[in-house]
N, C-alpha and C positions, 0 to 999 in steps of 0.2 A: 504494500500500500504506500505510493509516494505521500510524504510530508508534505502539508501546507502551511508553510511560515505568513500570518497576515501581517499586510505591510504598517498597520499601528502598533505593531511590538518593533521595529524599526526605528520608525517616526522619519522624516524628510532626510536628515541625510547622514541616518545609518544605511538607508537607502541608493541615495548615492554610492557611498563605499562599499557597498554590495554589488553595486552595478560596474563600481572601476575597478574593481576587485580581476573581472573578468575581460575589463578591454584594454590592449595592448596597441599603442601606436606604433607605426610603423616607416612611415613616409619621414625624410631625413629633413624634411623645415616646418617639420611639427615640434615646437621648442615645447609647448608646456599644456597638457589636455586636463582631464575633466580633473576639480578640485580648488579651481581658483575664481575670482571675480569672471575673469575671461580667459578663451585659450589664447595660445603664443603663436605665431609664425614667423619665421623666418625670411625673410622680404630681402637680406642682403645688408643695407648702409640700417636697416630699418627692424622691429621689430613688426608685426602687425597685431591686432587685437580682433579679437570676434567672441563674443557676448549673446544673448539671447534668454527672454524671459514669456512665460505667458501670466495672462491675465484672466482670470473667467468669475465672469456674472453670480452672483450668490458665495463664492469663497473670496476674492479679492478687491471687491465694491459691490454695492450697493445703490442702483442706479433707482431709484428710492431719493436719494439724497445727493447723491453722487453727478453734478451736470456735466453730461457727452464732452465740454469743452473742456473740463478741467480735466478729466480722463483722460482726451487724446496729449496732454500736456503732461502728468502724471506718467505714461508711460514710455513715452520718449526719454523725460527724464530720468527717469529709473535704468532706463538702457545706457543712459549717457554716465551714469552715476557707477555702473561696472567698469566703464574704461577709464573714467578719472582714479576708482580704487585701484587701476594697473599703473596710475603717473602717467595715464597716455592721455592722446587728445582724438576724439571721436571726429569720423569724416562721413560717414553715409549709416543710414539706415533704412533697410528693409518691416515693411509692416504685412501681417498675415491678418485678416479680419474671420470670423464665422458669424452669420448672423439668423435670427429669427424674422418672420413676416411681420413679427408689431412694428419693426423698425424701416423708417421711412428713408430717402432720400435725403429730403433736409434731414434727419439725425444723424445720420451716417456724414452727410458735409459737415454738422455741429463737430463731430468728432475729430475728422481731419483738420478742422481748423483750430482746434488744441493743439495736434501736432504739429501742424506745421508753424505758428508760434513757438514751441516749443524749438523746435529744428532752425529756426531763425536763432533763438536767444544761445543757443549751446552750438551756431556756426557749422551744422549739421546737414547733409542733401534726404533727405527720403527718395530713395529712389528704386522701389520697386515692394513685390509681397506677393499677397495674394486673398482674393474672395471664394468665401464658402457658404452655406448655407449652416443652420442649427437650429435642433431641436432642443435646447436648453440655455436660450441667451445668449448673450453677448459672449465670444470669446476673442480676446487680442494677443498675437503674437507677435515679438518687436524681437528683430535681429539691430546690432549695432558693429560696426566694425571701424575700429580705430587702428591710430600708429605711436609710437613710442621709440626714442633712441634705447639704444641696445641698453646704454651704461646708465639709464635714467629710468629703466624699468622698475615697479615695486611688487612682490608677490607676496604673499601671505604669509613661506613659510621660511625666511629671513632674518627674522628677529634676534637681537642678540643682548645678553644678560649686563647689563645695566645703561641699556638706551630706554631713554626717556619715552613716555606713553600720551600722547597727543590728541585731541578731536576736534574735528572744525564745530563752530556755531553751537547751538544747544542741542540738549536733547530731550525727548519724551512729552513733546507738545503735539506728536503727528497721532501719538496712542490716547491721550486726552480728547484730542479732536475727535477722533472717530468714536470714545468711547459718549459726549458730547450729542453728536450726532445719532446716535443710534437710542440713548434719549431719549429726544426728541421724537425720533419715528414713534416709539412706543406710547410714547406722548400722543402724537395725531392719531395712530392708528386707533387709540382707546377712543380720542373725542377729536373728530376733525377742525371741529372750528375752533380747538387749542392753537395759539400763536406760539408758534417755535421762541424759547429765553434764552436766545444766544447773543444778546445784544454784548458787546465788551468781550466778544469768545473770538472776534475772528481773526488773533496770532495762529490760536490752535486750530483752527478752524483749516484755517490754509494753510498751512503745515502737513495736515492730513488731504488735503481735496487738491493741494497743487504744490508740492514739495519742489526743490530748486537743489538740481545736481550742484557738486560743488567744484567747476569747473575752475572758478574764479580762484580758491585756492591754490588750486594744481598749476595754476600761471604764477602768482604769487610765490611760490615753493621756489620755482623752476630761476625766475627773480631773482629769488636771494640765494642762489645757488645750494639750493639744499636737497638731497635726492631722500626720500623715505628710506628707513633699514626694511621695513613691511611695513602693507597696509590693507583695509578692509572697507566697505562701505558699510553703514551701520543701518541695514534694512530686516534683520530678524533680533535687533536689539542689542545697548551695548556689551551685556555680559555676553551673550551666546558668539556673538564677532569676534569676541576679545579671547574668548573662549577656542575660536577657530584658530586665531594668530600663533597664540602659547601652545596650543596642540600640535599643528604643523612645524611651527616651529623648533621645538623640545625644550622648551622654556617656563617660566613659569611667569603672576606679575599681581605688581599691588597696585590696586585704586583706592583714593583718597576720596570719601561720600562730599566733606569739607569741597572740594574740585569740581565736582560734576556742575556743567554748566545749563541751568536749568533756568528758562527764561519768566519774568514774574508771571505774565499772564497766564503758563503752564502752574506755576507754585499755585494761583487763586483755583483753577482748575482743579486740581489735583486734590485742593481741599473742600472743593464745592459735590463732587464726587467722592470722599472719604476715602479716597488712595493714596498711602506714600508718591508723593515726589521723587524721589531716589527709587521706588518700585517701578512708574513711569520711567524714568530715565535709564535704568540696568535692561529693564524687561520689555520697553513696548514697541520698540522697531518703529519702520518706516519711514526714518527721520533722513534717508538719505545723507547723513553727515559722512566724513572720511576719517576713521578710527587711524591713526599712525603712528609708527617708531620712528625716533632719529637718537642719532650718538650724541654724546652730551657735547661734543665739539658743536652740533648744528645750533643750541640754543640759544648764542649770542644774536645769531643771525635772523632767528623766527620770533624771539620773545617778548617782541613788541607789538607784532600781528593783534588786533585784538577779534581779528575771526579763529584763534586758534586758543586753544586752554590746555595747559600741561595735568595731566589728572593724576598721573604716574609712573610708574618705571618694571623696566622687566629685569626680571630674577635667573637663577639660575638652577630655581626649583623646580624642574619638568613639572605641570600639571597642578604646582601651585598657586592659582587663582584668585587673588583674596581680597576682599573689600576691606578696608579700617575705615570704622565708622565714624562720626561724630565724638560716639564715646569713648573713642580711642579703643576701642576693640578690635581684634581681625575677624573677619568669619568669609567660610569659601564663598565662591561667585557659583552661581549653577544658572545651565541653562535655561529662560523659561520665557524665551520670546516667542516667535515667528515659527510657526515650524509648516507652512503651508505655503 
C-alpha cells in the first residue's frame, strides 16, 4: 500500500525542499535554482534574475475589499521586490491572467492599469503572459526577470557571524491593514448600511492594498558602495525570512524588540485590535521591506540612511535565533508568518 504524506504536515516550504530534494540542474549558466528570492543565470559580463509568483482569489486577496487597481500594482511589485532581495535591478515582466465570466473588460483594463503604473514607477516593460479562462476566480501569475553585476549579487545563504542585521522602512502595518480590513467586511457583511471606521487607518491600509518594492534602497546601497553579505524580502514575515537567512546560511542571530521599526499609525492599530506590535512586526509578512546583512566595515557608510534600521547582528550559533526583548530577556524567534 503506497504512503500518502499530506502536504499540511509539510506546510509551504518543507514542500519546497521536498520538491528540490529531487531536481538537479544541469545546463552550465544555471548559477543558482530553486531556494532563493530568484534563480541565477549566467549572461557572461552579467548575472540575470528570473523570479515568478502567483496570486489566486480567496487565499491571497480579497476582491471584496481589494480594488482591480491596487492589485495589478500589488503584484508587479511583489515581483519586483524578488529581484531587489537579489541586489538586482528588474527589466521586463511577463503576466499570466485566468479568469471567470463575472469579470468584464473594463475590470480586466482596471487591472492592467495597476500594472502598468506599477511597471512605470519600478522602470519595468511588461511584455508579454498569457489569458485563460477559471472556474474559481481571479488567478495572476507574474514572471519578473532582472540583471545584477556578478560581484554585487546578494543570496540568502551568505551571511556571516558578526555582520550587522538591517531592514529597510517598517514593519507589520501590511498585517494590520488586512487584519483592519477584513473587519470591516465582517462588519458590512453583518449590516450593510455599516460605514467602514477606517478613517486615520490609511498608512496600514496601503501598506496592505498597494505595498512599494524597495527599489529605491537597492540604488541607494549601490550609492554608497555597499554590496549586502545576504539578503531577503520580508513577504512571509520578519522572523520566518530571518529564519531562512540563518538556516541557509549556518549561522545563527539576535534581534533587539527595543529596534524593530514599527510605524505609529501600525502601534495605534495594533492596539485598537488587541495584538502585540512586535507580534505584527516578527509574524505578519507582506510588508515587502529588504531584510539584510552587511560587515560592520559597511556601517559608517549606510548609518545615516534613515530608510534603513540596524535591528541586529548575526552569531555564530547555527540555528540560534533569538529575540531580546524589552525586558532584556532572550527567547527563540519561530516561524509563524506566511506560509501560503
Amino acid at each position: 500500500m503506497e504512503t500518502r504524506t499530506e502536504i499540511s504536515s509539510l506546510g509551504e516550504f518543507g514542500l519546497i525542499q521536498r520538491i528540490n530534494k529531487s531536481i538537479k540542474t544541469t545546463l552550465p549558466d544555471t548559477v543558482r535554482g530553486i531556494g532563493d528570492d530568484a534563480a541565477v543565470i549566467d549572461m557572461g559580463e552579467e548575472f540575470g534574475l528570473l523570479t515568478t509568483d502567483m496570486f489566486l482569489e480567496g487565499i491571497h486577496f480579497d476582491l471584496t475589499f481589494f480594488p482591480l487597481k491596487h492589485l495589478g500594482y500589488k503584484v508587479i511589485s511583489a515581483g519586483v521586490s524578488d529581484i531587489a532581495a537579489m541586489n538586482g535591478i528588474p527589466r521586463q515582466v511577463t503576466v499570466s491572467i485566468a479568469l471567470s465570466n463575472r469579470f468584464s473588460v473594463e475590470a480586466v483594463e482596471e487591472l492592467y492599469t495597476g500594472m502598468q503604473l506599477a511597471c512605470k514607477d519600478f522602470n519595468v516593460d511588461l511584455v508579454g503572459g498569457d489569458t485563460t479562462s477559471s472556474r474559481s476566480g481571479l488567478i495572476i501569475s507574474i514572471s519578473v526577470f532582472g540583471k545584477v553585476k556578478k560581484d554585487k549579487i546578494a543570496y540568502r545563504n551568505t551571511a556571516k557571524p558578526n555582520d550587522l542585521l538591517c531592514i529597510t522602512g517598517d514593519i507589520g502595518g501590511a498585517y494590520l491593514g488586512l487584519q483592519l480590513l477584513e473587519r470591516e467586511k465582517q462588519v458590512f457583511l453583518a449590516n450593510p448600511n455599516m460605514q467602514p471606521e477606517l478613517d486615520g487607518k490609511d498608512y496600514v491600509i496601503q501598506r496592505q492594498l498597494r505595498p512599494e518594492a524597495r527599489m529605491d534602497v537597492v540604488y541607494e546601497l549601490d550609492e554608497a558602495g555597499v554590496t549586502p553579505t545576504a539578503m531577503i524580502d520580508v513577504s512571509d514575515g520578519l522572523a520566518s525570512d530571518l529564519l531562512h537567512i540563518c538556516a541557509q546560511s549556518g549561522v545563527g542571530a539576535v534581534i533587539f524588540e527595543e529596534r524593530l521599526p514599527i510605524d505609529g499609525q501600525t502601534m495605534l492599530a495594533a492596539s485598537e485590535l488587541n495584538i502585540g506590535p512586535a507580534t505584527a512586526a516578527l509574524n505578519g509578512g507582506e510588508d515587502y521591506e529588504l531584510l539584510f546583512t552587511v560587515s560592520q566595515s559597511a556601517y559608517e557608510q549606510i548609518k545615516d540612511n534613515p530608510k534603513i534600521t540596524f535591528i541586529g547582528y548575526i552569531t555564530d550559533q547555527r540555528g540560534a535565533v533569538e529575540l531580546q526583548t524589552t525586558g532584556d530577556s532572550r527567547v527563540p524567534l519561530t516561524a509563524q508568518g506566511w506560509n501560503a
